[in-house]
C-alpha positions in Angstrom: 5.5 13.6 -16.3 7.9 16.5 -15.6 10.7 14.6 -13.3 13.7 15.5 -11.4 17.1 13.5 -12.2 19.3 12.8 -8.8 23.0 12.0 -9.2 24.7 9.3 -6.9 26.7 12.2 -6.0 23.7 14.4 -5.3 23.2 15.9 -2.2 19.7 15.6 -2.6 20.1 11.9 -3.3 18.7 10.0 -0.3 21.6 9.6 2.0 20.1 6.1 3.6 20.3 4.2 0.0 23.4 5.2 -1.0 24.5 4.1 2.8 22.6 1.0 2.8 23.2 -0.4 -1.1 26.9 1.3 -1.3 27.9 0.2 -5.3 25.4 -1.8 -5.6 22.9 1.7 -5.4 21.5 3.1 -8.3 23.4 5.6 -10.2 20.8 7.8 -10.9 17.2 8.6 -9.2 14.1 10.0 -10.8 11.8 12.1 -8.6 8.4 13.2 -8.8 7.1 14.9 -5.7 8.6 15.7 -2.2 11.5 14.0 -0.9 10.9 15.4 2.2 8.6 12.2 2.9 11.3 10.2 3.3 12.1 12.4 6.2 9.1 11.1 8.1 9.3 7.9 9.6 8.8 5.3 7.2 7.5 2.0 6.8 8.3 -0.5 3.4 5.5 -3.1 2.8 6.1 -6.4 0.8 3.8 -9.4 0.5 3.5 -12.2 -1.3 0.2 -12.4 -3.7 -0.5 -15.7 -2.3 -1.9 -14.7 1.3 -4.9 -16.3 2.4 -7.9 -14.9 4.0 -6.1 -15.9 7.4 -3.1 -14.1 6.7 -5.1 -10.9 5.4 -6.8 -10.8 8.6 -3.3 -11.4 11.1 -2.3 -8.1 8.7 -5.3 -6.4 9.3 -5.2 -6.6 12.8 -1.2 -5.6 13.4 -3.0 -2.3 10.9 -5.4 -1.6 13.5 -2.1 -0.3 15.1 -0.2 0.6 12.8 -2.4 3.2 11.2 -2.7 5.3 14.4 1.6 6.0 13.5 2.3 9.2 11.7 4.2 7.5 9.1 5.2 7.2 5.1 4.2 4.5 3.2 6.7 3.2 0.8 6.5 0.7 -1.7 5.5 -0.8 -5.3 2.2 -1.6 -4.4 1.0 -4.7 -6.2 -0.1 -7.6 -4.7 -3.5 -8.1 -3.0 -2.3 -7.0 1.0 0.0 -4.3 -0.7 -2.6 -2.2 -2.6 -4.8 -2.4 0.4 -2.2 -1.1 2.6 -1.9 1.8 0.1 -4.8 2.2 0.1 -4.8 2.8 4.1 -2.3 5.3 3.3 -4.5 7.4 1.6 -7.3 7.1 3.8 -5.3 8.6 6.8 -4.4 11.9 7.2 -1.7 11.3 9.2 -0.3 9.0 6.8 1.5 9.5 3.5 2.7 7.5 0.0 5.5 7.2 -1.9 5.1 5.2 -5.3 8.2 3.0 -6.6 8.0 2.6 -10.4 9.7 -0.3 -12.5 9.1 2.2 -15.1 10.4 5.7 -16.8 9.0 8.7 -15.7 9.1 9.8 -19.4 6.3 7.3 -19.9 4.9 6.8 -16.7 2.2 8.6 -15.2 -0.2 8.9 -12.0 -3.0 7.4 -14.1 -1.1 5.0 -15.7 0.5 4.0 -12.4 -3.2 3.5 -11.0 -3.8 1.2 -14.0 -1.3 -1.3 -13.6 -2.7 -2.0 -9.8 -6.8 -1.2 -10.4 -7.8 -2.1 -13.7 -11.3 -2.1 -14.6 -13.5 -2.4 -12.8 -11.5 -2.3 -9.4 -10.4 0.9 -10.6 -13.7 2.4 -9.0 -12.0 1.9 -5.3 -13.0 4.6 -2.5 -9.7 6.9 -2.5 -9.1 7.2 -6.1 -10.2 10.7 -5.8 -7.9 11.1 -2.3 -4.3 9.5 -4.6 -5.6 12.3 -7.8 -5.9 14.9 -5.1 -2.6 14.3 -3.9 -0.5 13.6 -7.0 -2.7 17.4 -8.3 -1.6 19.1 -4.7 2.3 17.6 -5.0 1.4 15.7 -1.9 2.6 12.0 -3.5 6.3 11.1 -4.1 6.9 9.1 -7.4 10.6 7.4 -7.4 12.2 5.6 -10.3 15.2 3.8 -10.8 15.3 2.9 -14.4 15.3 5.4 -18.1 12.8 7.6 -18.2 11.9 6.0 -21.4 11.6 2.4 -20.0 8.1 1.8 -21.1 8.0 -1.8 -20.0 8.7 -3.3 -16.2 10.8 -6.3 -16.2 11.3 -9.4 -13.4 15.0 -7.9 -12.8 13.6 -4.1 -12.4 10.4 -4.9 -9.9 12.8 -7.0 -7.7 15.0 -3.7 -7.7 12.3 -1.6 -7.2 11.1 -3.6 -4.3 14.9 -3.6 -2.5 15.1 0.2 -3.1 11.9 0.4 -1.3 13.0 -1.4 1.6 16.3 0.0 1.4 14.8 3.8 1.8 13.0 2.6 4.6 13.0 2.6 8.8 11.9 -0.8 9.1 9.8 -3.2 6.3 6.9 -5.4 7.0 7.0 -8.9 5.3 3.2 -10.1 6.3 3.4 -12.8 4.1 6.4 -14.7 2.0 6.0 -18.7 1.9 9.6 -20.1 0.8 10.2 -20.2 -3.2 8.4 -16.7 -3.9 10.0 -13.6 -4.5 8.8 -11.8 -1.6 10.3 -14.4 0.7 13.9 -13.5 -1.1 13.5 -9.9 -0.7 13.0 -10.9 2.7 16.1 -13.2 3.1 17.8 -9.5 1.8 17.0 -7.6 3.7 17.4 -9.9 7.1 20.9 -10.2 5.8 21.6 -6.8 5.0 20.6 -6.1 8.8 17.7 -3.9 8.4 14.6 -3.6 10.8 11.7 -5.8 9.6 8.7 -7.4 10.9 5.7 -10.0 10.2 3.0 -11.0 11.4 2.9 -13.2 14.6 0.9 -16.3 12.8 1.9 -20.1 11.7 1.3 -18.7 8.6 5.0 -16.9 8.6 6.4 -19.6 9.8 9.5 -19.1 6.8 9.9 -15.7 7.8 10.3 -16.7 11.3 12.9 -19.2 10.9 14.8 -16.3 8.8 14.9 -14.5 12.1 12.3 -12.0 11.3 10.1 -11.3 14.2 6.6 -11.8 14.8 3.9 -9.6 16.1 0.4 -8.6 17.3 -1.5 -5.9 17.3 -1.5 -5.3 21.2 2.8 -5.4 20.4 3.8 -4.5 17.1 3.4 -0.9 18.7 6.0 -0.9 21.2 8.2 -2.5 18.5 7.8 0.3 16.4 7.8 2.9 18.8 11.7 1.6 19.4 12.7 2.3 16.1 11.1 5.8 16.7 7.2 5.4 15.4 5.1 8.1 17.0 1.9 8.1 17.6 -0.3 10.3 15.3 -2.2 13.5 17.0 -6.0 14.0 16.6 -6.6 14.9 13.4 -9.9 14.7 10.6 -9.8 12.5 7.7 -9.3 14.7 4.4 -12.1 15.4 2.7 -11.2 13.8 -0.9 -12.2 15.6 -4.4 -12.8 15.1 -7.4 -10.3 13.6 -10.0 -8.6 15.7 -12.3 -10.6 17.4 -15.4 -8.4 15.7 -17.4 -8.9 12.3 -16.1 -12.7 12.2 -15.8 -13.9 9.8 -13.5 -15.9 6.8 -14.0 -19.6 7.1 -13.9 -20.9 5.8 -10.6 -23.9 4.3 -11.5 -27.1 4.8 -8.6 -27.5 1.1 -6.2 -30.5 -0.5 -6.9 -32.9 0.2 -3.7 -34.0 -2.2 -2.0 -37.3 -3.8 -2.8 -40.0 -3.9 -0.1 -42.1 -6.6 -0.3 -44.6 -6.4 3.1 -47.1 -5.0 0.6 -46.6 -7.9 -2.2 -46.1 -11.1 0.6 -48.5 -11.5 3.4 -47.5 -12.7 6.6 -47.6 -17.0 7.0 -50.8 -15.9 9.4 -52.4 -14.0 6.9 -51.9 -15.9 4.3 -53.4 -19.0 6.6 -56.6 -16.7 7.6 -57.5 -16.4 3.7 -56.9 -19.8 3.0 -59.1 -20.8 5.9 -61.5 -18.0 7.4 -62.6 -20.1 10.4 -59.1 -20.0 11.8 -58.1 -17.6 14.3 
């Protein structure tokens, strides 16, 4: 993957991390894609794999709202809620996605990023052709932190990854980080550090309350973000999504079974009483 190598001292590096991290930012960014999606507002998403269907519905419903925001997406995209927001990303026009990799840029690639979150056979998801679309029309930004030849992402570099994410961002939504996970450290972080962040306004957060981190619903989490200067998104179509890219042929889809009519083969219980008894009826 071609990439683009951003000094500290860059003026193109983004202006918000080096603020935010001071020495503790990395030295050295590599970019693949438009930076000028970080110039829309932008939302960082981090979640621990261990929500429950309860907490995935809480989410979903804050979404409901959330989606209708012309906003970036920014993250690393692993867990169960996180691919599902990115996945929301790419469904909406007026959304887009940037991709934090724990990996080089020399070895990493937009199929090989796709790999490591859909793997056979969830690799078949709805807007696989919408992310190949973008990443052909330069319409996805892919950060990294680490050597381009880092073929390999360690605990230390996906915890960095996930800070830079939040860092880069206008606010970051925690929907779910029990105490003793990672997520709920990241979250501790970032509280700290002083930057906006949200969660979901359940008993389920409970940890992420008492850290301070606010709560919220869908008929509210709008006006919150709104305040940190959200918009609203104007009317426009979903994309139409295309193919994949020659090179990356996609899986065969394979034809659902139709559905097999049995009124001919099973008689109604009356029927099958009349044959069984001709006097009745």
């Amino acid at each position: 993957m071609e990439y683009q190598v951003l000094d500290l001292e860059s003026a193109e590096y983004p202006a918000r991390l080096r603020d935010r991290l001071g020495e503790k930012a990395p030295p050295r960014l590599w970019v693949h894609g438009p930076l000028t999606l970080l110039d829309r507002f932008t939302m960082a998403v981090a979640c621990s794999d261990s929500i429950s269907g309860l907490g995935l519905n809480a989410t979903n419903q804050l979404l409901f709202t959330i989606r209708e925001l012309d906003l970036n997406y920014i993250g690393g995209w692993h867990s169960v809620m996180e691919t599902e927001i990115f996945r929301l990303g790419l469904y909406r026009a007026n959304s887009s996605v940037t991709l934090l990799s724990a990996k080089g840029l020399a070895v990493e690639t937009h199929e090989s990023w796709l790999r490591d979150r859909f793997y056979p056979p969830l690799d078949d998801f709805p807007e696989r052709d919408e992310y190949f679309r973008r990443a052909e029309a330069g319409e996805l930004l892919l950060l990294s932190a680490v050597e381009p030849t880092t073929s390999r992402a360690t605990k230390p570099n996906i915890y960095s990854r996930n800070l830079y994410a939040c860092a880069l961002a206008d606010v970051t939504f925690f929907p779910y980080g029990p105490k003793g996970s990672k997520t709920y450290r990241l979250a501790s972080e970032v509280k700290a550090a002083g930057w906006p962040t949200f969660t979901i306004e359940h008993e389920l957060a409970r940890d992420l309350h008492e850290l301070g981190i606010p709560g919220y619903s869908r008929s509210t989490v709008g006006e919150f973000l709104a305040g940190l200067g959200a918009k609203v998104a104007l009317p426009m179509a979903r994309p139409v999504t295309t193919h994949a890219p020659k090179e990356l042929p996609e899986r065969p889809r394979t034809k659902p079974t139709p559905p097999r009519h049995t009124q001919q083969d099973l008689p109604f219980v009356r029927d099958a009483r009349a044959e069984s008894d001709p006097s009745e009826g």
